[in-house]
PDB file of N, CA, C and O in Angstrom, chain B, residues numbered from 101:
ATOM      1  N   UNK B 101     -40.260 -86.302-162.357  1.00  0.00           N
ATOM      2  CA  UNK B 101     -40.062 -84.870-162.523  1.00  0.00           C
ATOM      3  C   UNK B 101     -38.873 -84.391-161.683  1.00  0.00           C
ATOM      4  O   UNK B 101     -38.052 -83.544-162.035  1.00  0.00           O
ATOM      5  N   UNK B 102     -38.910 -85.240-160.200  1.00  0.00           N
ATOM      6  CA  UNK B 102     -37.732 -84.482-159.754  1.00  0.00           C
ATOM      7  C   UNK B 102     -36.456 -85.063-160.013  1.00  0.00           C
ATOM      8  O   UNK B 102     -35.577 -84.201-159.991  1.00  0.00           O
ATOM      9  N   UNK B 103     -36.016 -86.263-160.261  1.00  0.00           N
ATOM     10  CA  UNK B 103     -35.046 -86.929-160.745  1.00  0.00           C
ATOM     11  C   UNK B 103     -34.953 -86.038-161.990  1.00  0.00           C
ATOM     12  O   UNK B 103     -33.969 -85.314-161.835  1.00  0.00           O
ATOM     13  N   UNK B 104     -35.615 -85.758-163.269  1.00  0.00           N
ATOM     14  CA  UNK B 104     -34.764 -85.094-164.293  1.00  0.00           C
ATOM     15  C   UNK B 104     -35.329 -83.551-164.372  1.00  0.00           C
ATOM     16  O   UNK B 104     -35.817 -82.996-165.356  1.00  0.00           O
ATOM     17  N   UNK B 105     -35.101 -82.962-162.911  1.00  0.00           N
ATOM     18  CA  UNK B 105     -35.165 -82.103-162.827  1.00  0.00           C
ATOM     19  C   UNK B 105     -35.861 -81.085-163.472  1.00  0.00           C
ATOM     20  O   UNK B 105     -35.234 -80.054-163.711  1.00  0.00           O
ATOM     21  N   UNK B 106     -37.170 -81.172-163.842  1.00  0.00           N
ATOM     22  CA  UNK B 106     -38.193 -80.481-164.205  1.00  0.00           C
ATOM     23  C   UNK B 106     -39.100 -80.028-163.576  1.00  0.00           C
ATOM     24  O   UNK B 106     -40.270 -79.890-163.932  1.00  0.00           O
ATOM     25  N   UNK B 107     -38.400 -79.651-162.162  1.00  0.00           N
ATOM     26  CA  UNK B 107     -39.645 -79.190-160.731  1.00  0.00           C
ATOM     27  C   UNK B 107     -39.020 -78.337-159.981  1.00  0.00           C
ATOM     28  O   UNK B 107     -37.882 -78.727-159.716  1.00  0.00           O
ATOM     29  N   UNK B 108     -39.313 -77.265-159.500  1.00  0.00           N
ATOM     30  CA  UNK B 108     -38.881 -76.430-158.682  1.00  0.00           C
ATOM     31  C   UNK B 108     -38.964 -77.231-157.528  1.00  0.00           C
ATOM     32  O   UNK B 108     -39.814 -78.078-157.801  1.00  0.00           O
ATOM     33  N   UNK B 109     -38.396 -77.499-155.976  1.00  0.00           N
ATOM     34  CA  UNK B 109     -38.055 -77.894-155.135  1.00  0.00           C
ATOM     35  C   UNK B 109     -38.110 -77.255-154.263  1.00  0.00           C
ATOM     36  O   UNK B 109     -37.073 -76.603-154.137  1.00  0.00           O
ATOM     37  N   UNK B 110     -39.103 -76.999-153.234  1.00  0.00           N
ATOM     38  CA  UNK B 110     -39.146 -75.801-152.081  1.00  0.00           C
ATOM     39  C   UNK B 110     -38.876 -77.197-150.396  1.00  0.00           C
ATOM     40  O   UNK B 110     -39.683 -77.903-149.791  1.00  0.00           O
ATOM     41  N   UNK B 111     -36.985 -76.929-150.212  1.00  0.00           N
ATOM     42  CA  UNK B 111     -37.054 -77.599-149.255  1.00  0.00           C
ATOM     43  C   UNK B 111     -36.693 -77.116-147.870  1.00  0.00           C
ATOM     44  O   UNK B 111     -35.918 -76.160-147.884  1.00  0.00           O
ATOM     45  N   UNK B 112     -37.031 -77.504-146.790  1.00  0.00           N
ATOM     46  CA  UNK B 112     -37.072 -77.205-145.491  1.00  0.00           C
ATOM     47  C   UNK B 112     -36.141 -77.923-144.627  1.00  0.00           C
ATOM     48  O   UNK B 112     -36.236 -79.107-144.950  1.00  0.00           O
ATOM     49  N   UNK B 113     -35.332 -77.797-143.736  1.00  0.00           N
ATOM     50  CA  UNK B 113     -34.895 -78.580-142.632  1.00  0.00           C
ATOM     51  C   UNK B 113     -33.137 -78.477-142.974  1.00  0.00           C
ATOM     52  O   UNK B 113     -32.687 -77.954-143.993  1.00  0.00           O
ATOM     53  N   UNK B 114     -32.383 -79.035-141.991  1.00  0.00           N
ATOM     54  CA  UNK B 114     -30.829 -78.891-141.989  1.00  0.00           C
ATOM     55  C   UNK B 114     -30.415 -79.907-143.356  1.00  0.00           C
ATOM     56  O   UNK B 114     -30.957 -81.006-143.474  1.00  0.00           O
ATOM     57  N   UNK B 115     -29.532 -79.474-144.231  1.00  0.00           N
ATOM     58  CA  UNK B 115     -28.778 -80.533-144.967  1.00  0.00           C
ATOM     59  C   UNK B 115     -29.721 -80.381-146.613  1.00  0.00           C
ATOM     60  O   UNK B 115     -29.273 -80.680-147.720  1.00  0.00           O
ATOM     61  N   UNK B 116     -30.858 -79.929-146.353  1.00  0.00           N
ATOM     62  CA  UNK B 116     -31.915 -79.926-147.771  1.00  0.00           C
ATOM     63  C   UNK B 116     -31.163 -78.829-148.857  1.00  0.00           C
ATOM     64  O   UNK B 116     -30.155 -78.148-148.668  1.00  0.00           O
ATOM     65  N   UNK B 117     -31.722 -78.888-149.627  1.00  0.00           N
ATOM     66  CA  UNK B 117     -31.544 -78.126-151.145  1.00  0.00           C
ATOM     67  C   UNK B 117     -33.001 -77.707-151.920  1.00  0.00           C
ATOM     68  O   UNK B 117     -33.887 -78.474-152.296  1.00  0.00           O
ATOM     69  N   UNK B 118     -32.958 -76.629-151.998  1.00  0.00           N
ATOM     70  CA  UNK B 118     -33.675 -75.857-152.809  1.00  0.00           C
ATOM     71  C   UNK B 118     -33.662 -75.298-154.056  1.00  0.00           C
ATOM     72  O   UNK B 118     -33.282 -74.144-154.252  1.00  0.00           O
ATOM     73  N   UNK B 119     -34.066 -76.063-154.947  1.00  0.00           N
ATOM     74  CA  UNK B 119     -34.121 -76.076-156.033  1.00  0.00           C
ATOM     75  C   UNK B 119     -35.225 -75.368-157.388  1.00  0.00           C
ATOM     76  O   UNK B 119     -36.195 -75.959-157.863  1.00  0.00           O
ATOM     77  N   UNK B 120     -34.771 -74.087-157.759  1.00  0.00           N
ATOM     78  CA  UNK B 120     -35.572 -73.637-158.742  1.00  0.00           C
ATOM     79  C   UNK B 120     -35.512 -73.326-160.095  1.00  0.00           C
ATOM     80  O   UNK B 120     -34.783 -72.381-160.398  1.00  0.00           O
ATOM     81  N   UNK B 121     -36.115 -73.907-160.979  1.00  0.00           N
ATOM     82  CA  UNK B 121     -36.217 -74.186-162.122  1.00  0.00           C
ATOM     83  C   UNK B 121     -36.926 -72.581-162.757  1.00  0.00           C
ATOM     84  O   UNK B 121     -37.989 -72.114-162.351  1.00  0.00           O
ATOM     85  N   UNK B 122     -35.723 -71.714-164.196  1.00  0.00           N
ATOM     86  CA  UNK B 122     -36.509 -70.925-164.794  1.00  0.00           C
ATOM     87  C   UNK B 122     -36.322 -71.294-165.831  1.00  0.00           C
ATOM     88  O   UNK B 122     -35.775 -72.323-166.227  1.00  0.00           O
ATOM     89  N   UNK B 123     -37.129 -69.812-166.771  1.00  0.00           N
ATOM     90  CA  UNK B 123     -37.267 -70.406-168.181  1.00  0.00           C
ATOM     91  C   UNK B 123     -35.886 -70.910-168.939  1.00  0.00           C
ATOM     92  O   UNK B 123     -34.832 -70.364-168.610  1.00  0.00           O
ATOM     93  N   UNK B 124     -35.877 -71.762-169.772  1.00  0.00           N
ATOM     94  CA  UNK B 124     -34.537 -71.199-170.482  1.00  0.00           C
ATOM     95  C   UNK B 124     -33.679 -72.778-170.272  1.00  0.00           C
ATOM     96  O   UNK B 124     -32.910 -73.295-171.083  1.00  0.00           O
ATOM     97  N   UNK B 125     -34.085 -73.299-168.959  1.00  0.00           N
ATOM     98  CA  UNK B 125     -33.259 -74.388-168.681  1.00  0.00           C
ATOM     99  C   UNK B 125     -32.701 -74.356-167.191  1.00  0.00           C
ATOM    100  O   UNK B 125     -32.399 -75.298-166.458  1.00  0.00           O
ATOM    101  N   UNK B 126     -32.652 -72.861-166.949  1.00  0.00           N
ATOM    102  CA  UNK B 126     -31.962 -72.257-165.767  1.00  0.00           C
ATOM    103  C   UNK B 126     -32.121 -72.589-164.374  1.00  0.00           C
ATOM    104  O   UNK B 126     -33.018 -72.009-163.761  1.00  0.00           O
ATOM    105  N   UNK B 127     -31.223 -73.629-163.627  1.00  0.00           N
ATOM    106  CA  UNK B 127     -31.506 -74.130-162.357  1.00  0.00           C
ATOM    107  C   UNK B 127     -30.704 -72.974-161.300  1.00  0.00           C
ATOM    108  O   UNK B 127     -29.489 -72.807-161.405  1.00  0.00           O
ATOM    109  N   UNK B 128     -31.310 -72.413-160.554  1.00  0.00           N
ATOM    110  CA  UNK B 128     -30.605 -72.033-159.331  1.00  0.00           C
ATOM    111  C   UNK B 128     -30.827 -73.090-157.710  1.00  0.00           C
ATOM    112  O   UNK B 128     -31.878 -73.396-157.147  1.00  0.00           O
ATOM    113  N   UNK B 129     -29.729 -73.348-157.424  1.00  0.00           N
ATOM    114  CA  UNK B 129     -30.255 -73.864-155.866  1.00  0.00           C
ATOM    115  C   UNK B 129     -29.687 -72.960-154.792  1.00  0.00           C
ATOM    116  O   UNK B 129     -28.846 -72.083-154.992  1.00  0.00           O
ATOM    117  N   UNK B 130     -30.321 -73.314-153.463  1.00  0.00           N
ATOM    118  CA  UNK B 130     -29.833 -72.804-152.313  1.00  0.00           C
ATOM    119  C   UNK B 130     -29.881 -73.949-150.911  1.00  0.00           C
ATOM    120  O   UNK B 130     -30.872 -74.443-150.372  1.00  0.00           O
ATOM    121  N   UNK B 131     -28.790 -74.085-150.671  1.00  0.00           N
ATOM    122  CA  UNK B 131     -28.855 -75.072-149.463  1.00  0.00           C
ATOM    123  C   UNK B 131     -28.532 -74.709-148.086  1.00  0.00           C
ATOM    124  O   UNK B 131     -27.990 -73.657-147.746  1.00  0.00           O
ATOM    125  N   UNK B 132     -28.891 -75.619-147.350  1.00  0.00           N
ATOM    126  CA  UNK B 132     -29.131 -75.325-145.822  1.00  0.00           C
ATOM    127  C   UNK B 132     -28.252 -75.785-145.263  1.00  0.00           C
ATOM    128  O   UNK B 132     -28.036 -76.935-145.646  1.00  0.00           O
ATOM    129  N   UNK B 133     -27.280 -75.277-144.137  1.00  0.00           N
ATOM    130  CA  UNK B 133     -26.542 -76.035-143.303  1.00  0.00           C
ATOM    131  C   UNK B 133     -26.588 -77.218-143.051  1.00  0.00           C
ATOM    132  O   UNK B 133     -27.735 -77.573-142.778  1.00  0.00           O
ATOM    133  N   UNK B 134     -25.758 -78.105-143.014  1.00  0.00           N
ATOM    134  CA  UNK B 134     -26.189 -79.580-142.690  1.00  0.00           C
ATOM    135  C   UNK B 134     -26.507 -79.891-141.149  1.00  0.00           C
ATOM    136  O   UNK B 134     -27.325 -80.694-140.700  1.00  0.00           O
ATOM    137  N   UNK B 135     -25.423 -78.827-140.297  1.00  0.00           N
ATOM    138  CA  UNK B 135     -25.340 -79.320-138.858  1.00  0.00           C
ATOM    139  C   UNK B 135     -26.504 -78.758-138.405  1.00  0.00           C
ATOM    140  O   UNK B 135     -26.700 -77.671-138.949  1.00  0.00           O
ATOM    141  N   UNK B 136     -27.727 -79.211-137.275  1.00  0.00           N
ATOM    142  CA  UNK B 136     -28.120 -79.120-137.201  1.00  0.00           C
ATOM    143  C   UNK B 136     -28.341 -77.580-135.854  1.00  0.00           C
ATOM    144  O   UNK B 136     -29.391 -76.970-135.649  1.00  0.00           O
ATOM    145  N   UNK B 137     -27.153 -77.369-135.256  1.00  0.00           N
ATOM    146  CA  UNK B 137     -27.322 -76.481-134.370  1.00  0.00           C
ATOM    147  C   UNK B 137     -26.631 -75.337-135.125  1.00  0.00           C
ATOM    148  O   UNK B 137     -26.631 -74.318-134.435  1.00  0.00           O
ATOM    149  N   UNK B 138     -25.989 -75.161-136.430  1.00  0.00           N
ATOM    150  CA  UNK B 138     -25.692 -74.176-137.006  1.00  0.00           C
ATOM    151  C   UNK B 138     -26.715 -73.940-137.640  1.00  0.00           C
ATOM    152  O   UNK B 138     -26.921 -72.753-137.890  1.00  0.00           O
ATOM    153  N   UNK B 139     -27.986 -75.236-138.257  1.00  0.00           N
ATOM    154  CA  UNK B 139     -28.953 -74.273-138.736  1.00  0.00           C
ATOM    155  C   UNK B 139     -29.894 -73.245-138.063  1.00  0.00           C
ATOM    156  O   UNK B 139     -30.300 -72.124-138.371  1.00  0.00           O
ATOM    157  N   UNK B 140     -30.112 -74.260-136.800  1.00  0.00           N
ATOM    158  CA  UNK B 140     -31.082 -73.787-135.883  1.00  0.00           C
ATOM    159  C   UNK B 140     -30.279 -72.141-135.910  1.00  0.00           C
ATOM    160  O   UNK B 140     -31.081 -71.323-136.360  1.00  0.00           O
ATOM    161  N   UNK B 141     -29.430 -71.737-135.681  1.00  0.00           N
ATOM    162  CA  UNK B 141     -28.935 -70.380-135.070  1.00  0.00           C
ATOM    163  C   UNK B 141     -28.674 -69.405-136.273  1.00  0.00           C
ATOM    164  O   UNK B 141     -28.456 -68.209-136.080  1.00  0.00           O
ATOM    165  N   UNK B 142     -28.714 -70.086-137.777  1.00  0.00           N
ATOM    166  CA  UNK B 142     -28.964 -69.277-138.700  1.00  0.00           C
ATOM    167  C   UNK B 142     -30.065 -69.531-139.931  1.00  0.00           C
ATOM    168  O   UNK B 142     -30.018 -69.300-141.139  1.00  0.00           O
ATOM    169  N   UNK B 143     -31.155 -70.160-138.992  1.00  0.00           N
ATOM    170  CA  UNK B 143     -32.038 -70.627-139.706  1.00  0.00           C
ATOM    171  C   UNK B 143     -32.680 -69.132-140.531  1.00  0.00           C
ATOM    172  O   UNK B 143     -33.109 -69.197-141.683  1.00  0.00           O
ATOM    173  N   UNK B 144     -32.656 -67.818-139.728  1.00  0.00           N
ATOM    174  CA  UNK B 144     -33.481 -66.778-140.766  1.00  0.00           C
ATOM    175  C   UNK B 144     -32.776 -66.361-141.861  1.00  0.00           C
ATOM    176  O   UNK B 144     -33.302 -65.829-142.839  1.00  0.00           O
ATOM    177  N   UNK B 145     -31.073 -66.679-141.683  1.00  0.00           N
ATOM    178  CA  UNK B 145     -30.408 -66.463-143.317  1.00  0.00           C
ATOM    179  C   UNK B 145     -30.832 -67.485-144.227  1.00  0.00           C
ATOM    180  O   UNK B 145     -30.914 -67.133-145.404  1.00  0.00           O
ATOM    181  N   UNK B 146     -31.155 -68.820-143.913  1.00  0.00           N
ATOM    182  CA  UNK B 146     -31.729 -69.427-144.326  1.00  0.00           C
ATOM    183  C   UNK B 146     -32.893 -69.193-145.182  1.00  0.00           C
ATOM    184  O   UNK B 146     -32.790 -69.430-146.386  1.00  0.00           O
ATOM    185  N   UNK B 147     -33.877 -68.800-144.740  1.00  0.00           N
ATOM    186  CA  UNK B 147     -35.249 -68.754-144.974  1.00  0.00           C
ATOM    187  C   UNK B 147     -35.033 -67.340-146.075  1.00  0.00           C
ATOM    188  O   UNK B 147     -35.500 -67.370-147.213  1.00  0.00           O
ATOM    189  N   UNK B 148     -34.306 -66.202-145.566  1.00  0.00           N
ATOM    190  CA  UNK B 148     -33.901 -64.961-146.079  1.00  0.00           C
ATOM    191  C   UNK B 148     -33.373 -65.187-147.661  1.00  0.00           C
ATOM    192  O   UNK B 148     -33.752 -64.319-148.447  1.00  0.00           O
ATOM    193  N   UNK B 149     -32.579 -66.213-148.179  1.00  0.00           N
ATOM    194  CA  UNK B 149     -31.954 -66.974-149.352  1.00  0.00           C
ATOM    195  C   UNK B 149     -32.875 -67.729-149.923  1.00  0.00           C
ATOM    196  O   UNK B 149     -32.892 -67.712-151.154  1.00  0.00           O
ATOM    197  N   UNK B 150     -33.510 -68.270-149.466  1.00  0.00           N
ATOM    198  CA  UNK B 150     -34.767 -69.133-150.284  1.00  0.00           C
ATOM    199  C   UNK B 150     -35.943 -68.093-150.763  1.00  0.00           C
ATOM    200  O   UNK B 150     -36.479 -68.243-151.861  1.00  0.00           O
ATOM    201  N   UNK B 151     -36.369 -66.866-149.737  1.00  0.00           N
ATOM    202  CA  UNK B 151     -37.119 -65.724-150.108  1.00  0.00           C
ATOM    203  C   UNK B 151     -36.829 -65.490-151.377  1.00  0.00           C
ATOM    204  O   UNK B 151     -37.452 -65.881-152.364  1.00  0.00           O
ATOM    205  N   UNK B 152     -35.637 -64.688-151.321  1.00  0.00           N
ATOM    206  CA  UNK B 152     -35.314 -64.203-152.749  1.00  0.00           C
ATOM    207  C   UNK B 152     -35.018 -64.741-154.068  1.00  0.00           C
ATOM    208  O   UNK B 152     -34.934 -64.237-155.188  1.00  0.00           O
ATOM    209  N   UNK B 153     -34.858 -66.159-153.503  1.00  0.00           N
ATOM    210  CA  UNK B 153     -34.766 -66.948-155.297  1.00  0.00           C
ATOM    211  C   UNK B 153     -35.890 -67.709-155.524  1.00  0.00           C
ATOM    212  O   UNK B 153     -36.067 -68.240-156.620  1.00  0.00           O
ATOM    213  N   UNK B 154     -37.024 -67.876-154.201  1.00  0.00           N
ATOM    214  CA  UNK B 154     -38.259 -67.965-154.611  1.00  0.00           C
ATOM    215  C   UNK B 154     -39.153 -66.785-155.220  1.00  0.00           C
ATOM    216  O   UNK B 154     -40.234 -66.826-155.807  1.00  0.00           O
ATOM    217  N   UNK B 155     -38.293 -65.693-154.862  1.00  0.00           N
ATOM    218  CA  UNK B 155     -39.430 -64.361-155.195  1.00  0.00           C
ATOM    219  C   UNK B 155     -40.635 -64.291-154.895  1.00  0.00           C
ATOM    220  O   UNK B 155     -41.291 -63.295-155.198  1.00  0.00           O
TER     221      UNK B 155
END
């Protein structure tokens, strides 16, 4: 499912991708800083971007 992309993807941590699947075919992602002390320090824009395309 997740290889041919037929799964929404709720991921966590520096470097991940978040992946959501709508009707239609429609993939949106959102990814996370890779470095790990730039995520730490903008980890709530983080979380703030995954909010809203998780809804």
């Amino acid at each position: 499912m997740i290889l041919e992309e037929k799964q929404t993807i709720a991921a966590c941590g520096a470097g991940t991708t978040t992946k959501v699947l709508f009707p239609g075919d429609r993939i949106e992602r959102a990814e996370n800083v890779k470095d790990v002390a730039q995520y730490i320090g903008r980890v709530d824009e983080m979380i703030e971007r995954k909010r809203r395309l998780l809804g």
